[in-house]
C-alpha positions in Angstrom: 145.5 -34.0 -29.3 144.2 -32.6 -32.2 144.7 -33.4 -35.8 143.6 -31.8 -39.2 141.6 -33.1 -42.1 142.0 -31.7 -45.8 139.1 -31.7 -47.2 138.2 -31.4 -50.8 137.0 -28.2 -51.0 140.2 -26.5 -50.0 140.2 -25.9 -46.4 141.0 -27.0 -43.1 138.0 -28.9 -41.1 139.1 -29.6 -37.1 138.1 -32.8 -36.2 136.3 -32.3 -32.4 136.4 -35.8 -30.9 133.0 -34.8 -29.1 131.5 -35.0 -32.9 132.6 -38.4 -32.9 130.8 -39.7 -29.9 127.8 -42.0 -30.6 124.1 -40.6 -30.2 121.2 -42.5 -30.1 121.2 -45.8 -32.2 124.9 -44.0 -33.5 122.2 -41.4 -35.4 123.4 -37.7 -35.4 121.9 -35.4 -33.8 122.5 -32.1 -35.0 120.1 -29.8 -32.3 118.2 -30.0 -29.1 115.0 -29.6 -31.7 116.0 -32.6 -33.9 117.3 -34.8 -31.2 113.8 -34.3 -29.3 111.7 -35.4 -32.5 113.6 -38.0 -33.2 113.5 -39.7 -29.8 109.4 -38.8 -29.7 109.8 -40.7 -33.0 111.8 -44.1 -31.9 109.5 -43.7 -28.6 106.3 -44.0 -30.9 107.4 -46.8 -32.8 109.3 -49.3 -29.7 106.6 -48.6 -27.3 103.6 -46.9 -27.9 102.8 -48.6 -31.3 103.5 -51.7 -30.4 101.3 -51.0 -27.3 98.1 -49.9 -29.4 98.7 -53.1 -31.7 98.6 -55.1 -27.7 95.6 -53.1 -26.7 93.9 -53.5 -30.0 94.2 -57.3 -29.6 92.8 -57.6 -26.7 90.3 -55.9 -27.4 89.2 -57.9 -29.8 89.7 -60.7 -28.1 87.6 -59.4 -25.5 84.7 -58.5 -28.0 85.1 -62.1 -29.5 84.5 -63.7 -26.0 81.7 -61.8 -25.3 79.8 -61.6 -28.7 81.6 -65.1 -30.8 81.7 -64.4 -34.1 78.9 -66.2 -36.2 78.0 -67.5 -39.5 76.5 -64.1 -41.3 73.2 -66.9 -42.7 73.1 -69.2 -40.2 74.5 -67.6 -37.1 76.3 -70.9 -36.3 79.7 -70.1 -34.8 82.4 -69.6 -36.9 86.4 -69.0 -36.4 86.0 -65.4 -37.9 83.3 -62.9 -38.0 82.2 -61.8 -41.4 82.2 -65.2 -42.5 80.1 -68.6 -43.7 79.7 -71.2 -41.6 81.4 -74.6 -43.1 77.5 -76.1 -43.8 76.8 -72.9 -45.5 79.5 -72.1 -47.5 78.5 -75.5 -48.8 75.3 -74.6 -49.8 76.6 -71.9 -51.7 76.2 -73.0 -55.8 78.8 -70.8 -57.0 79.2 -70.3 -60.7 82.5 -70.6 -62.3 83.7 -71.7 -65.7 82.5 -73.0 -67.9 79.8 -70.3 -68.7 78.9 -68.4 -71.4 81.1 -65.5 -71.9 78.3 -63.0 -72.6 75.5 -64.0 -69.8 77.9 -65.6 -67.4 75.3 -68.1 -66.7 77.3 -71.9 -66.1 77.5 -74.7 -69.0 77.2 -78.6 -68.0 80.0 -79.3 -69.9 83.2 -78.0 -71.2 82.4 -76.1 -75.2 85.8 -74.2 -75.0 86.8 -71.0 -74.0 84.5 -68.5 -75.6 81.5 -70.0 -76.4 78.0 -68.2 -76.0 75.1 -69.6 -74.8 71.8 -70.1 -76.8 70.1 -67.8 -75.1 72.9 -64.9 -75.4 72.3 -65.7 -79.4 69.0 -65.6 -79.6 68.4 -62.6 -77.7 71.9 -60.9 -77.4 72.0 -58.7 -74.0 72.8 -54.5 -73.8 75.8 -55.4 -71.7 78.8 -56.5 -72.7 79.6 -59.3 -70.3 77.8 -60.7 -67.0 79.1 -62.2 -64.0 78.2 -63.3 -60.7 79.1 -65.0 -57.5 76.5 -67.3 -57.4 73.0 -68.7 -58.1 70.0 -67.3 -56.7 68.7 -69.9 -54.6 69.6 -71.2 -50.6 72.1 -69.5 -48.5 73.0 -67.1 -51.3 69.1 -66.1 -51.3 69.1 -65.7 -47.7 72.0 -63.4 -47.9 70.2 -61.2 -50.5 67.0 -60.5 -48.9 68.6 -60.2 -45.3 70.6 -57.6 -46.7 67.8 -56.1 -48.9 65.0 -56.2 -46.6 66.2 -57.2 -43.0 68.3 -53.8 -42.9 71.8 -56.2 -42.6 73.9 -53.4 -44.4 77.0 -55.1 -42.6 76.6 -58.3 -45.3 77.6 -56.1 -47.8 80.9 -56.4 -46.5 81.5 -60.2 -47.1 79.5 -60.1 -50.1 81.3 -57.2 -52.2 84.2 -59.4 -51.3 83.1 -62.4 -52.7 82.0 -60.1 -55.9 85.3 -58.4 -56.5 86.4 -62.2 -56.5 83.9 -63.3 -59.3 84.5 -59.7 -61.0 88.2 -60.8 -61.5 87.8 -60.5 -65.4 85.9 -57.6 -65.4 87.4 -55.3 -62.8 91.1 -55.1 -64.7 88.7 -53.1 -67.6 86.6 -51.1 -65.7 87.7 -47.2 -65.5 84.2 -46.4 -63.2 81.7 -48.7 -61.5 78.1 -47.4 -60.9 75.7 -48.7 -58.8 72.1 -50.1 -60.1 70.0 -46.5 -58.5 66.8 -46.7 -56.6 64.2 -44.4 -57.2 63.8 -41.9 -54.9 60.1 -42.9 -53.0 62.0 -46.0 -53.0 65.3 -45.2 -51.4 63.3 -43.2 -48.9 61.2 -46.2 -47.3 64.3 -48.7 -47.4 66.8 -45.6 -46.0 69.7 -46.8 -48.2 70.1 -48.7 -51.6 71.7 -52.7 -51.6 73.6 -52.1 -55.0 75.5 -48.7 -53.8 76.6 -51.0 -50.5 78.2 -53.4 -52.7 79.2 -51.3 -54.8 81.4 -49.2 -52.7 83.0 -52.6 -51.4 83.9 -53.2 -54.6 85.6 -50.2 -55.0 87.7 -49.8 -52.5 88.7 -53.6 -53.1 89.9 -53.3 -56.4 90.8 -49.4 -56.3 88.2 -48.7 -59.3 86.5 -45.4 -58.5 83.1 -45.4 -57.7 80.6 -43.0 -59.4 77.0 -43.6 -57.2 75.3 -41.0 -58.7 75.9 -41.3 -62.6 73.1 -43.1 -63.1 69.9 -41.7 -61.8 66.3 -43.7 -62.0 64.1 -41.1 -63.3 60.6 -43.7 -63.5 59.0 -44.8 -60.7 58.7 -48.6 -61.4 56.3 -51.7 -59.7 58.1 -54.8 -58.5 59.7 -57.0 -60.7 58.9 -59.9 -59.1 56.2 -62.0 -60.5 56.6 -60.4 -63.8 57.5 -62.0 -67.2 60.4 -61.4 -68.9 58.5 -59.0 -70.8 56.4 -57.2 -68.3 59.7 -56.5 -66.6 61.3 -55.0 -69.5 58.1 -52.7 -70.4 58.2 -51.9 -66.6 62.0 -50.4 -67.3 61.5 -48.8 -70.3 62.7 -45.2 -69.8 63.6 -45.9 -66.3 66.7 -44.7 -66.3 69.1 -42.2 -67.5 72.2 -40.2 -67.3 71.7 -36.5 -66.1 73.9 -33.8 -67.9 75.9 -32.9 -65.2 76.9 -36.7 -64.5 78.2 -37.3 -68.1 81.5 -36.4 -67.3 81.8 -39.1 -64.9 81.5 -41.9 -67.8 81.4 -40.3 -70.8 83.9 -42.4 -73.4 84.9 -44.6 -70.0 83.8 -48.4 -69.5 81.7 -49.0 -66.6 81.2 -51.7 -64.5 77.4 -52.0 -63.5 77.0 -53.4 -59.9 73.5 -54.7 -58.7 72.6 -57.6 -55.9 70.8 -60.3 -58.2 70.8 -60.4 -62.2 67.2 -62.3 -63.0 65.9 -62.1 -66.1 68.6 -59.1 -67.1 65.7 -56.5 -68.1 67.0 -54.0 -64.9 70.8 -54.7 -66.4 69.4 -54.1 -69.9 67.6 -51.0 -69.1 70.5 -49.5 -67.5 73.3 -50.6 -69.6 71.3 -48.9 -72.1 71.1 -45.3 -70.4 74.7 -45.7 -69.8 75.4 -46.1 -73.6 73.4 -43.6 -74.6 74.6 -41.3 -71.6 78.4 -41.6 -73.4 79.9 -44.6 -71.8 81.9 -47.3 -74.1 80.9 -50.3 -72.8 79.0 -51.1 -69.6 79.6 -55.2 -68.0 77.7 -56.0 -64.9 79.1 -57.9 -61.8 75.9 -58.9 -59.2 76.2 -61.5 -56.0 74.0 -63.4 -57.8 72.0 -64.9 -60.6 68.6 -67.0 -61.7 69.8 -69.5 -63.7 67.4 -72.0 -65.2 67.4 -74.8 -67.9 68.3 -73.8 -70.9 70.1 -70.3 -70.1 
C-alpha cells in the first residue's frame, strides 16, 4: 500500500518503503559511490586504526624491552625515556621565584614581587627580562656539554621542554623567538648549533614561530670561557647583527632570545642589542641554564 505526503513546497512526494529501510549504522546512503567511501571510512576507523594504535604499542613495547629507557645524565633506568632519573632530577637546582625580575637570577629570601637585584641596578642588562631552568652546575652541566660537545642533539628534546616550562612568563609575549647563531667556521666543525635545537623545541611547544636565521653572527669570536666579564663583552662587540633581508622577520615584533647557558650575559647583551637595533621592540631571553654566584 501506498500513501501520499504533502509536502511544503506544493507537491506530492511518494513515500517508497524501500527508502525507509535502514543502511548502515541507520546512515543514508544515497549511491553505490557514497555508500563505498563511507564503509572504507567506518572500516578505517573500527579496525584498521585501532589496529595501528595495537601495532604501534607493541612496538614500543618491544623497543623498551630491548633498549630500557634510561636516565638522559646518568643512564640509570628510568620508567620513560627522555627523562631524569629520580637521583638526578634531584640534583637539578632549579631556579624559581623569588628572583630578580630583570636577571632572573634566585633571591634567598622573599623582597616581593618585582624587586631587582643589585646587580640588575648597578649594571642594568640590554634585555628586557632573563630566565632559566636552572643553575649551571651538576646534572644540569652535564646535560649542557653532552648536548654541546658529545653530539647528544636528542637532549634537546627534554631540555626545550623544561625551558618552555621556565619560559611560562615570557612565551605569552613573544611574537618570534630567535636562536643565539654560531658563526659559520664554527657551525661547520660542530655540524649543528645547541641554541637553534632548543630553540625549535620551544617553538613548536608553545606555537611561537621560530625565525633561526634573523640573527646572523657576522664576527668570528674566541671562547668565552676563562674570560672576564669584560674580555667577554670586548670579544662580542660587533658580533652580531640583523641582515636587511631578515628585518622583516622582527622588525617592530618582541623576540624571545633562546641560548643553552646565560653566564656572565655579555653573548645575551650583544645580541639583544643587534636585535634592537635590527628593529625589534624588545628582546627577553629564556636559556636551560644560568651561573649564578654570590651577590647576583
Amino acid at each position: 500500500m501506498q500513501h501520499d505526503r504533502a509536502g511544503t513546497s506544493g507537491f506530492r512526494e511518494r513515500h517508497d518503503p524501500a527508502a525507509t529501510a535502514p543502511a548502515l549504522d541507520d546512515d543514508p546512503l544515497p549511491g553505490a559511490s557514497e555508500a563505498k567511501q563511507t564503509i572504507s571510512r567506518r572500516v578505517l576507523r573500527r579496525v584498521v586504526r585501532p589496529a595501528a594504535g595495537w601495532l604501534g604499542a607493541g612496538l614500543r613495547a618491544a623497543v623498551d624491552i630491548v633498549y630500557p629507557p634510561s636516565c638522559i645524565a646518568c643512564q640509570a633506568a628510568t620508567g620513560e625515556a627522555q627523562a631524569l632519573c629520580p637521583t638526578c632530577w634531584g640534583e637539578m637546582r632549579f631556579i624559581e621565584r623569588p628572583y630578580c625580575e630583570r636577571l632572573g637570577t634566585p633571591f634567598a629570601v622573599d623582597l616581593g614581587e618585582g624587586m631587582v637585584s643589585p646587580a640588575a641596578i648597578a649594571d642594568p642588562p640590554v634585555f628586557a627580562r632573563a630566565r632559566a631552568v636552572c643553575r649551571f652546575d651538576g646534572t644540569a652541566r652535564e646535560l649542557v656539554h653532552r648536548l654541546k660537545y658529545g653530539d647528544r642533539t636528542d637532549l634537546a628534546l627534554t631540555m626545550g621542554r623544561m625551558m618552555i616550562q621556565a619560559g611560562r612568563e615570557l612565551l605569552p609575549d613573544a611574537d618570534v623567538i630567535v636562536p643565539v647563531p654560531l658563526h659559520r667556521f664554527r657551525l661547520w666543525s660542530r655540524r649543528f648549533n645547541q641554541a637553534a635545537a632548543l630553540a625549535q623545541v620551544v617553538s613548536r611547544g608553545s606555537a611561537v614561530p621560530l625565525a633561526p636565521l634573523a640573527l646572523t653572527r657576522v664576527k668570528r669570536t674566541r671562547q668565552q670561557v676563562g674570560l672576564t666579564r669584560a674580555q667577554r663583552a670586548d670579544n662580542l662587540q660587533g658580533a652580531f647583527k640583523v641582515l636587511p633581508a631578515a628585518r622583516p622577520q622582527i622588525e617592530g615584533r618582541r623576540v624571545l632570545l633562546i641560548d643553552d647557558v646565560l653566564t656572565t650575559g655579555a653573548t645575551g647583551n650583544a645580541a639583544a642589542r643587534a636585535l634592537l637595533r635590527g628593529g625589534a621592540r624588545t628582546v627577553d631571553i629564556l636559556t636551560f641554564a644560568r651561573v649564578v654566584s654570590d651577590g647576583t
